[in-house]
Each structure stands twice: as structure tokens, then as C-alpha cells.
N, C-alpha and C positions, 0 to 999 in steps of 0.2 A: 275692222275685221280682226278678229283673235288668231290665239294658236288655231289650225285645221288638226283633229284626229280620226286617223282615217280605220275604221273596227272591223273585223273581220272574221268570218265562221267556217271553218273547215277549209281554210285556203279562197276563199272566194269574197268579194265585197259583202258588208252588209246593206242595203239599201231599202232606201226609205221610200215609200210611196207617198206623194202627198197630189192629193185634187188642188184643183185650183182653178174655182169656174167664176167666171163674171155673166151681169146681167143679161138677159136673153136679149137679142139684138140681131139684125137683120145678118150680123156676120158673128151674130155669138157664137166662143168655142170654147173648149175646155181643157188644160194640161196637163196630163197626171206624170208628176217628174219621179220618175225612180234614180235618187241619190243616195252617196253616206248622207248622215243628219249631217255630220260638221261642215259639209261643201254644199248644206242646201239655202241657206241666206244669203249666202256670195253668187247663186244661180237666181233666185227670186228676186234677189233687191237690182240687177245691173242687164239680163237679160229680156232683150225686148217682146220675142216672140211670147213672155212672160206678164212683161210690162205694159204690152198695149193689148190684154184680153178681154180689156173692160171696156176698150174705145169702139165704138157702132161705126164708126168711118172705116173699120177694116173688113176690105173684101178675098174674097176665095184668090184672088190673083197676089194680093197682097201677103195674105196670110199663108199659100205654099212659098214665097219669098221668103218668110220670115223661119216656115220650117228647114227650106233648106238651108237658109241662113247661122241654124241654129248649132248645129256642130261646129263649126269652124269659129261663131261665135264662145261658146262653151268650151272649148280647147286652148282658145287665147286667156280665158278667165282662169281655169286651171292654172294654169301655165303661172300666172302671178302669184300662187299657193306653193307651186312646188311642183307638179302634176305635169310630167310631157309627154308622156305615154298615155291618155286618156282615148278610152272606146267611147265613143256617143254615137246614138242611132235616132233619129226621128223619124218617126211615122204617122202619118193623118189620113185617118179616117171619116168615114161617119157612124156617127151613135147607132149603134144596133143595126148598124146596116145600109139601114134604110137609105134612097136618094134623098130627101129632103129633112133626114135627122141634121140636127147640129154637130158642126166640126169637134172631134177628137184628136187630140195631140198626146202620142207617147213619146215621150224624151226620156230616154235611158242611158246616164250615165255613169261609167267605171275607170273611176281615173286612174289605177294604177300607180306602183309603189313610188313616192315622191322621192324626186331628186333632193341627196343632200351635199353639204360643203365639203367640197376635198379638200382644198386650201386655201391659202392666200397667201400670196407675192406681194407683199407692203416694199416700196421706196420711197424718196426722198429727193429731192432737187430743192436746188437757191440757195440764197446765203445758208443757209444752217449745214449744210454740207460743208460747208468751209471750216467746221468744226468739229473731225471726225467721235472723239468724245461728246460730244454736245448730241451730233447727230444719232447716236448709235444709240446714247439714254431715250430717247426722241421713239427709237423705233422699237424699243422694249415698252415705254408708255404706252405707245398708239395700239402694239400687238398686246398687253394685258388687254386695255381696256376694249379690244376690238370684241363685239357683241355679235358677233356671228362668226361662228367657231368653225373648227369641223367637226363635220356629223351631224350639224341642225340642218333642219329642211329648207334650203334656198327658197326664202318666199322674196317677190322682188321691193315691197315693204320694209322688210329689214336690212335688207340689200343698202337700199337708198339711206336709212337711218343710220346705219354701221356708217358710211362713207359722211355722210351730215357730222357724228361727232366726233368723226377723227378729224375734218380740217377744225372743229371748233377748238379743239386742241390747239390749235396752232394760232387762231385767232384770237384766243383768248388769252394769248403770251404773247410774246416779242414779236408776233409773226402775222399783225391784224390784215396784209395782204394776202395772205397764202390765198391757194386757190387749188382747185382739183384741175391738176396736168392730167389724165387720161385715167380713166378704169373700163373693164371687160370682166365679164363674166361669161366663162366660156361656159356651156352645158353639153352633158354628152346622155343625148337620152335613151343609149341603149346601155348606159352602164349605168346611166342614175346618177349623176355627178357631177356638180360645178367645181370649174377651176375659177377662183377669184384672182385678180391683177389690180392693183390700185398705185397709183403714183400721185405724192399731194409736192406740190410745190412751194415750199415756206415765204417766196420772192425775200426781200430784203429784210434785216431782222433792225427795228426801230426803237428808238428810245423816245424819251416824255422830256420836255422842256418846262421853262416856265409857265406859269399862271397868266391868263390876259382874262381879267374881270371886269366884267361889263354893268351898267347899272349899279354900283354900290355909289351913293350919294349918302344916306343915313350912316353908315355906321363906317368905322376906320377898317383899314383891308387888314389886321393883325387880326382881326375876328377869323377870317377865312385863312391864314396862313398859317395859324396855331393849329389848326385842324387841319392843315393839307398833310399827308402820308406821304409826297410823292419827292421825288429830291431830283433835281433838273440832271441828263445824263442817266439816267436809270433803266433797263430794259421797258419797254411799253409792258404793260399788263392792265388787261380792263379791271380785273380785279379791282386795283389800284384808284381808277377812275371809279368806280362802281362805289370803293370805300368814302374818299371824299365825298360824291355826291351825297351819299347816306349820312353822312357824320354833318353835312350842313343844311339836308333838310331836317334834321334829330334837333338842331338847333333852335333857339326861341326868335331868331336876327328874320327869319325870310320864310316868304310864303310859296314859293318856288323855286326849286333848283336843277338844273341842269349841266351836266357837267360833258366835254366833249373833248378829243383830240382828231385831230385831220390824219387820214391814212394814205395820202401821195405816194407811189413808190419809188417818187423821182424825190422827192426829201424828206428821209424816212427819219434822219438824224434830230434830236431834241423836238420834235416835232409841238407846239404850243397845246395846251392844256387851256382850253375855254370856257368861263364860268359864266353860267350866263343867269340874272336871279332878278327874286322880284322881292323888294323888301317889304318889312311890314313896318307897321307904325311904330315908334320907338314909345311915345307916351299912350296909356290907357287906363278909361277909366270904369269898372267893372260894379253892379251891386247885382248880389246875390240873395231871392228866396228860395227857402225849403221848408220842409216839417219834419217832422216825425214822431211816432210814437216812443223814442226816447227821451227826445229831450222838447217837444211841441214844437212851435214854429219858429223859425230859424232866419233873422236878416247878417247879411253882410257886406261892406262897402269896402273896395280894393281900387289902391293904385300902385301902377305898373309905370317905369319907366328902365326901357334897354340901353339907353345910351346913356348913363348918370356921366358927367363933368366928361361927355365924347370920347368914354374910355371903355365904351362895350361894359359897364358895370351894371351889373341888370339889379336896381333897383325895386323893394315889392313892401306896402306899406298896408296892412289890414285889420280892419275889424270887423270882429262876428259875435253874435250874440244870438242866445238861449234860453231857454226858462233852467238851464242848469248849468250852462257854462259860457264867459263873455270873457273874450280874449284880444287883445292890441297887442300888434306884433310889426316889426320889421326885420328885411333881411334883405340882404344883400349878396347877388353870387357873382363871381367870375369868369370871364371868358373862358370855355374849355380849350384849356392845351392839346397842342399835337400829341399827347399821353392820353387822353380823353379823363384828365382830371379835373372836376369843378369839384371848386374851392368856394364855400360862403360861410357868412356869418348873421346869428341873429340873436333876436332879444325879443324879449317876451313876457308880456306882463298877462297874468291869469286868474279869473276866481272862478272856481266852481260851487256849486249847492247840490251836492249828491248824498241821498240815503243819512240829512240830516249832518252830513261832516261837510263844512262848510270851509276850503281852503283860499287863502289870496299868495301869488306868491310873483316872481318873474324869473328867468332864464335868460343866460349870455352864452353863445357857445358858438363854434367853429366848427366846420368838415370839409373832410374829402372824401366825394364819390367819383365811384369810376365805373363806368356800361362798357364789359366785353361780351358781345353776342347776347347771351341768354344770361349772362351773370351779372350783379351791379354787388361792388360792396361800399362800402360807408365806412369812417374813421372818425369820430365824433369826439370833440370834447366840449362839456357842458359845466357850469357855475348853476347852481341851483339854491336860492331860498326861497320858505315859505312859512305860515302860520295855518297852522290846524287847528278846527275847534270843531270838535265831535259832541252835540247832544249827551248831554249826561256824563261826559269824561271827562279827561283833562286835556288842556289845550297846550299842544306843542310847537314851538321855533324849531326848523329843521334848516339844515344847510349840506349841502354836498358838489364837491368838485368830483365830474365822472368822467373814466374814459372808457370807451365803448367802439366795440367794431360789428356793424354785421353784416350779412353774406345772404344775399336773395337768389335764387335760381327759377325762371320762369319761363316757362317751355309750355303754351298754350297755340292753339287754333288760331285761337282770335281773342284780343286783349281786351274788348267789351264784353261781346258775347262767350265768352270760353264753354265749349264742350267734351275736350279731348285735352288731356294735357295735366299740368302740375306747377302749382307756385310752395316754394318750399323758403321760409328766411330763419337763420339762423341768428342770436344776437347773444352776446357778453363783453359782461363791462363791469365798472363797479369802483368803489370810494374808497381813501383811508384820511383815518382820524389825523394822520401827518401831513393829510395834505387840504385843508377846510373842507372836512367832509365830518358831521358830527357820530358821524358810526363808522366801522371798517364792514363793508360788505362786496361779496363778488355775485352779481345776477344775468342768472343764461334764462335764454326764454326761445321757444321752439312754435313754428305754425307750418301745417300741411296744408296744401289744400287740395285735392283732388278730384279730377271732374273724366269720367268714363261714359261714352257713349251707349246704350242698350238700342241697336236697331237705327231706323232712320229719325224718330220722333222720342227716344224715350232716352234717358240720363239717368246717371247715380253720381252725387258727389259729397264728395266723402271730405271730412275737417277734423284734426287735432290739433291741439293746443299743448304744451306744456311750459310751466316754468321754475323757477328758485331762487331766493333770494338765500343765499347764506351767511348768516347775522346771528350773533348773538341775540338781539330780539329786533322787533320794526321800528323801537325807536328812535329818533333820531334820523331816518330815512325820510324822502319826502317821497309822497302819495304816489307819482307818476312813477315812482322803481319798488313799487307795492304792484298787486293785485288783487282784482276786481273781475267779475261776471257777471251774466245776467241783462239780456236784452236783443235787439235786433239782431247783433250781428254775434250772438253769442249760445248762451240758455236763454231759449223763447220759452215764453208762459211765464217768463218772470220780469220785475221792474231793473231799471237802466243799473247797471253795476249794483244789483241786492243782495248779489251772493258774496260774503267777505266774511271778515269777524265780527264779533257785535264788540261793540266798546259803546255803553252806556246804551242810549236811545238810535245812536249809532250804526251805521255798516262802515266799516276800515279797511284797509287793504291788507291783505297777508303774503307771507312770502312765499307758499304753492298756492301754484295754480294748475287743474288737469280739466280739459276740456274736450268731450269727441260729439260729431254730429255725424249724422247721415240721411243724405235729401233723395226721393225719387222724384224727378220731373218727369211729365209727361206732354212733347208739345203737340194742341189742336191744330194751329196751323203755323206759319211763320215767326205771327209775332206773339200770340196769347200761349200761355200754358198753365198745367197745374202740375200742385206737389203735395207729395206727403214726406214730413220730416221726425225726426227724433235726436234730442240735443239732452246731451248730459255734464255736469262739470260742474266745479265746485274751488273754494280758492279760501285757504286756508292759514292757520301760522305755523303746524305742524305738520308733515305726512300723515302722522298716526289719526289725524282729526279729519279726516277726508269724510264727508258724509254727502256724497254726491244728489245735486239735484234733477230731476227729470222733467223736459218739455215736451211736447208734441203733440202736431196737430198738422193741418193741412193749408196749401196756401194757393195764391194764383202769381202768376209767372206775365210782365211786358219788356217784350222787347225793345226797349223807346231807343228815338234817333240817340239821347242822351248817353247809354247804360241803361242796365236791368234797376226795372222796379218790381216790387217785390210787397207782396201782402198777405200778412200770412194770420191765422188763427191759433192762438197755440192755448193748452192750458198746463200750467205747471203743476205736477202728479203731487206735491209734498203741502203746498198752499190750497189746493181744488181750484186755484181761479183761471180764468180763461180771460187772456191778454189779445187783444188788438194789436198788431205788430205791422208799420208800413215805413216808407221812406219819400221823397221827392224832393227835388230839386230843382231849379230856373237862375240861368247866370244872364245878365243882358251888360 
């Protein structure tokens, strides 16, 4: 039940007439309820004489029981709205008259101007009074955020809810016994007025002790104690508990996590902290297919091990391959600290075959990220060689030592399916000749993504791109601190990274890059839907050379248990061809 608004014309109720006949029946009858609209669902949905007009087991003995029932009924209903002054009249008849017409019921009700809040009397009792500071800030929180003011219309709904998260107040702090010592809500229903009276009892105010973990056999307890928040002696606050549990199911170590303290009011002091988990396998062994229309069909084979030499060192050893890029790689991360800093390091051997620039190269490099709420940032430093050899040009030795930080913010619905929401990552970084890096360059690069609801089935999401490498020219850079466009997840209607510079028979990477899309979905039902898109962008070595390409076309939308798959038709406006664009994947 909502707000009630109660309308009115030249001083008098407005009222609604509504029928309401059920099947002819040996006691069939009829209700015509003269109500306001807003107090007439709260009468149909919970009122009997209402309720049972459809049941044939109801006789003339039963049915004037229910009429005269029915005021006193309908006055109590009121009454939970706001309403204590309410006139109601029932009368029953017969249709037209006649002795053997079927029953008629008038109900007419006029509830009269609702009681609202006059005040409230907030106190306090238990340990937290023992601290008149403490308590007095206590009673300025509880009256801000008290949700039924004076002047709103005492519904006994809100009544109950106001009183719910003022103790939660207090159990969700130092104070997980509190309890409601007494409330009254006096009403006076000739003047229209509640006096509210609430008294919360905080009982004894408790602290958090040690950790007692249960089930950890795989892995050392430094994993769960670098991530504990909580420091033995410390006010209780679920928060706290609430934070741990979440920081170690976020973890890679357990497949369940439970985190609890005991609320005794007889030992409220350091009270134990219970972890209770169910671990996961420490070694794993993982192969991956997929396809796609970028790069064809895709295997890879991964191995996982979380407990490297029993030190929570999360070991990950992979290879993937492509019909345009195969890559062996290892890394290594570390246990996240009570900072929620993970720290890894990896190495990387890579060739790709793209747009005829044929590169082999490998990487060593180091970071640290960090996940606050909706923010993660990264601090990277990377050693980079590689060998270029572009179709028709000259073939480059490139090397770069880089440092680079960037800053992600992702504030979405839902992290597979997103409909509502924004992923925004910002990044810069960049080399100098002082330091093994065969160029001095600084490169920032920018991605929006935005996804807007139209209605209950329909979407718009919207994508921009930008970047810049600032260099005296691309030589001497390697490929992956270049730019490229063009493809699935990019400018559709065109082939995997096509849009660049031409060097020789070649496409190259340049140092701008400007990229914008905008998709309309449309979903049929849960899991299937369609779209129509438009993708424009272009990636260049100068600003002044921007000659943007355009795609679009139409696609179909699945929901799979995995992430979205995505098929789409697009033709590129500048080539006239019409490209094939999908994705999928399978990890066993």
C-alpha cells in the first residue's frame, strides 16, 4: 500500500463509485463501494463482505452478517491509513425491488480528514547512556534520520518502519542487543493528531575479539588475517563483519564464506569473531574454446595453482592461440593485504599476425591494484621488446621500459548483464630514452561506457574511445602503446584492427585514436534480443589526419548463463562490405 490521497470538491469527499458483481449464484450479490480512488484497493483487496462475493456458499443469513460487519470492518482499515473519523453506511437491498432480485450492497465511505504527527518523544536507556556525549549525538542521529516527521499522516505502516530503523541504528553499531523498551502512539481523533513516544534500549555496548577459523586446512591463516579489518577490542559494528566477510568471499582461496559474532548480553566484551569457509581446490586445470569473427577459433590451456611453495602465492601458467595472435604467459599474484593491495608479476612471450604487421615480442612487469567499492586503480611497470615487420616496409627492434597508472570506476546493475549504469577507465603512462625505452613518449587513453534503460525491454548504450600517444613519431614504440581499430568490439563493418596507418602493404598503429558507438537494444523476452548500432572511429599519427570510418547495422542480443553473446551484421559505409561480427566461448 502507497501514499493515500485523499481529493476533494467544494469541501466534500470526491468519491468513486465502483460495481463489483461476481457470478450469479444461488446467494449471488452485488457491491457498488462509494470510495476516494486512493482508499479504494485497500477496501477491495482485505475486505470480506468484498471478498467472498464470488463464493455460492454465501447465504442471506451470512451475507446481512457480513453487511453489518462491514463498517466496523472498514473503520479498522481506515484507521491503518490515517483515517479515525471515517462515516461508513451499508445498506442491502434488493435489485429493483423485487422479492426474489439478487442482493444489493451500498457501502459508502467518507473517511474524513487524516490524523497527522504532532510529535515524538525519542529516549534512550542502557549502557549508552552511561555516556552522556555519546548518547545525546545518538539522539540527534536517530531524530534526523527519524522518517515520520510532524505533519505526515500517521499511517501505522510507517509507524512500524520509522521504529524498525531506529533500533537498526543501534544494531548495526556497538549496540547488536538493543531492543524496543516501549513505544505508544497516542491519537486524538477529534483534533487529528498523534503524539508519538518511543524509548530504544541500547542494553550493553560490545566489542569484537579475536578470529576463531574453522575449516582452513589448504591454505595458511595469513591469507584471512591480511584481509581481516577488524582489530581485537574494537567497538562491534556489522559493518566491519559485513567488510571481512566480502573481502574473503572477493577472494580466489574459498568457495563460501561466513562470517559471525555471538551477541550474549551477559559477555558482550571482545566477543569472538567466527569464520566459518569452505575452501576451494588449490590446483586447477582449465582448457578453453572460442571463435570469433576477429581472430577465428580460439584454444587455450591454463594452469592454476593458489597455494605456490604454501605461501597463498597464486600461481597461473597459459596458453592461447589464434589464427592472429598466440601467446604463453605466466604470472604470479600475491596474497591481498589488509590495504587490499594485490601485488603480481608476469612475463609474456607474444606474436601476432595482424593486417599483415607481423610482431614477436615478450614482456616482464610488475603491479599494484587496489578495489575500493566501485574504484579499482592499477600501478604498473612493464620492460617491453619486440620485432616489427610490416608487409612492404621496414622492419623495426623496439624496446620500452613503462610506468603507467590507471583508474577504473564501475557503477553498473549487474556486472554480466549491465543495463543501467557506467564503466568509465582512465590510463597514462609512458617511456624515456634515459631509461631502455628507444623513444621518450607520454600516452593517456580514455573509454566510456554507458548503458541507459528506455522503458522496461528497451536500452541505449552509448561508447567512446579516446587516446594519444605524444612522440615525436611511432618509431621506436612498440605496437601494444600504438593504436588500432576496427572490429567486434570496436568499428563493426570492418576487419580486426584495419583502421591504423598504412605503412607499406601494411595497417600500423598510430598515436590518435577517436572512437564513438551508439547501440539501441530491444529485449523480446528475458534472454533473446535485437539491436540496431552505429560505430564510428578512426586511429591515426596526426590529429589533422582523422578521416573517420563508419559502421552499422543490426544485431541479435543472448543472454547466456556465461555473459552476453552478441551477433551482429554490420557494413562498413567507406569499403561497401558487409562483415559478419559474433563471439563465444567454453571454459571446462
Amino acid at each position: 500500500m502507497g501514499r493515500r490521497v485523499r481529493w476533494a470538491r467544494r469541501g466534500l469527499p470526491l468519491l468513486v463509485c465502483l460495481t463489483l458483481a461476481g457470478p450469479v449464484s444461488a446467494a449471488g450479490y452485488q457491491v457498488d463501494l462509494e470510495a476516494p480512488q486512493a482508499l479504494r484497493a485497500l477496501l477491495t483487496d482485505n475486505l470480506d463482505l468484498i471478498q467472498w462475493r464470488d463464493d455460492p456458499q454465501v447465504g442471506e443469513s451470512q451475507l446481512r452478517y457480513l453487511v453489518g460487519q462491514a463498517p466496523g470492518r472498514v473503520r479498522a482499515l481506515l484507521e491503518t491509513e490515517g483515517h479515525y473519523n471515517a462515516q461508513v453506511t451499508a445498506e442491502l437491498a434488493r435489485e429493483g425491488g423485487a422479492e426474489s432480485g439478487p442482493w444489493r450492497v451500498r457501502l459508502r465511505v467518507e473517511p474524513g480528514a487524516p490524523t497527522r504527527v504532532a510529535g515524538l518523544d525519542l529516549r534512550l536507556a542502557g549502557a549508552l547512556t552511561a555516556d552522556a556525549p555519546a548518547a545525546e549525538r545518538m539522539l540527534g542521529r536517530l531524530s534526523g534520520d527519524w522518517s515520520l516527521p510532524a505533519g505526515q499522516v500517521f499511517r501505522h505502516a510507517d509507524w512500524e518502519t520509522a521504529k524498525r530503523n531506529a533500533l537498526l541504528t543501534l544494531l548495526s553499531g556497538a549496540y547488536p542487543a538493543a531492543a524496543i523498551a516501549d513505544s505508544q502512539a497516542r491519537v486524538d481523533p477529534e483534533r487529528n493528531r498523534a503524539d508519538l513516544a518511543l524509548l530504544l534500549d541500547s542494553g550493553p555496548a560490545f566489542t569484537l575479539g579475536e578470529l576463531e577459523i574453522s575449516s582452513l586446512t589448504r591454505y595458511p591463516r595469513k591469507v584471512i588475517e591480511r584481509l581481516n579489518p577488524i582489530r581485537p577490542g574494537e567497538p562491534y559494528s556489522q559493518a566491519r563483519l559485513l567488510t571481512l566477510q566480502s573481502r574473503l568471499r572477493d577472494s580466489p582461496y574459498f568457495a563460501s564464506v561466513s562470517v559471525q559474532a555471538d551477541t550474549d548480553p551477559e559477555r558482550p566484551e571482545r566477543v569472538p569473531v567466527r569464520v566459518l569457509l569452505e575452501e576451494k581446490p588449490s590446483k586447477r586445470l582449465a582448457l578453453g574454446l572460442g571463435a570469433s569473427s576477429d581472430a577465428g577459433p580460439r584454444g587455450s590451456l591454463e594452469y592454476g595453482d593458489l597455494n605456490l611453495l604454501e605461501r597463498a602465492w597464486r600461481l597461473t601458467a597459459k596458453l592461447t592461440a589464434d589464427a592472429k595472435r598466440q601467446t604463453t604467459g605466466a604470472g604470479l599474484e600475491l596474497p591481498t593485504d589488509a590495504d587490499g593491495h594485490r601485488d603480481s608479476f608476469r612475463f609474456q612471450h607474444e606474436r601476432t599476425d595482424i593486417e599483415d604487421q607481423v610482431t614477436r615480442g615478450w614482456r616482464l612487469g610488475a603491479q599494484r591494484a587496489q578495489l575500493r567499492g566501485d574504484i579499482e586503480t592499477v600501478a604498473a611497470l612493464d620492460y617491453t621488446t619486440e620485432r616489427q615487420e610490416a608487409a612492404g616496409s621496414i622492419t623495426d627492434n623496439n624496446q620500452a621500459l613503462t610506468a603507467a597508472y590507471s583508474w577504473t570506476w564501475r557503477r553498473v546493475d549487474d556486472l554480466i548483464h549491465p543495463r543501467r549504469g557506467h564503466l568509465l577507465s582512465l590510463q597514462l603512462g609512458g617511456g624515456t630514452r634515459a631509461l631502455l625505452s628507444d623513444q621518450d613518449f607520454l600516452r593517456g587513453y580514455a573509454r566510456l561506457t554507458w548503458f541507459q534503460p528506455l522503458g522496461e525491454r528497451d536500452g541505449l548504450i552509448l561508447r567512446g574511445e579516446a587516446g594519444a600517444v605524444l612522440a615525436d613519431s611511432r618509431r621506436g614504440i612498440p605496437t601494444d602503446y600504438l593504436f588500432r581499430t576496427g572490429g567486434d568490439q570496436s568499428v563493426r563493418g570492418y576487419a580486426y584492427q584495419s583502421i591504423g596507418v598504412p605503412a607499406g602493404q601494411a595497417v600500423v598503429g598510430g598515436r590518435w585514436l577517436a572512437v564513438g558507438s551508439a547501440e539501441y537494444v530491444h529485449w523480446f523476452d528475458e534472454q533473446w534480443g535485437g539491436a540496431l548500432f552505429l560505430d564510428v572511429g578512426d586511429a591515426t599519427d596526426e590529429p589533422d589526419d582523422f578521416a573517420f570510418r563508419t559502421g552499422y547495422g543490426i544485431g541479435a542480443r543472448w543472454k547466456s548463463p556465461v555473459g552476453p553473446l552478441n551477433l551482429d551484421l554490420a557494413r562498413g559505409v567507406e569499403t561497401g562490405s558487409v562483415r559478419l561480427h559474433f563471439s563465444a566461448s567454453l571454459v571446462f
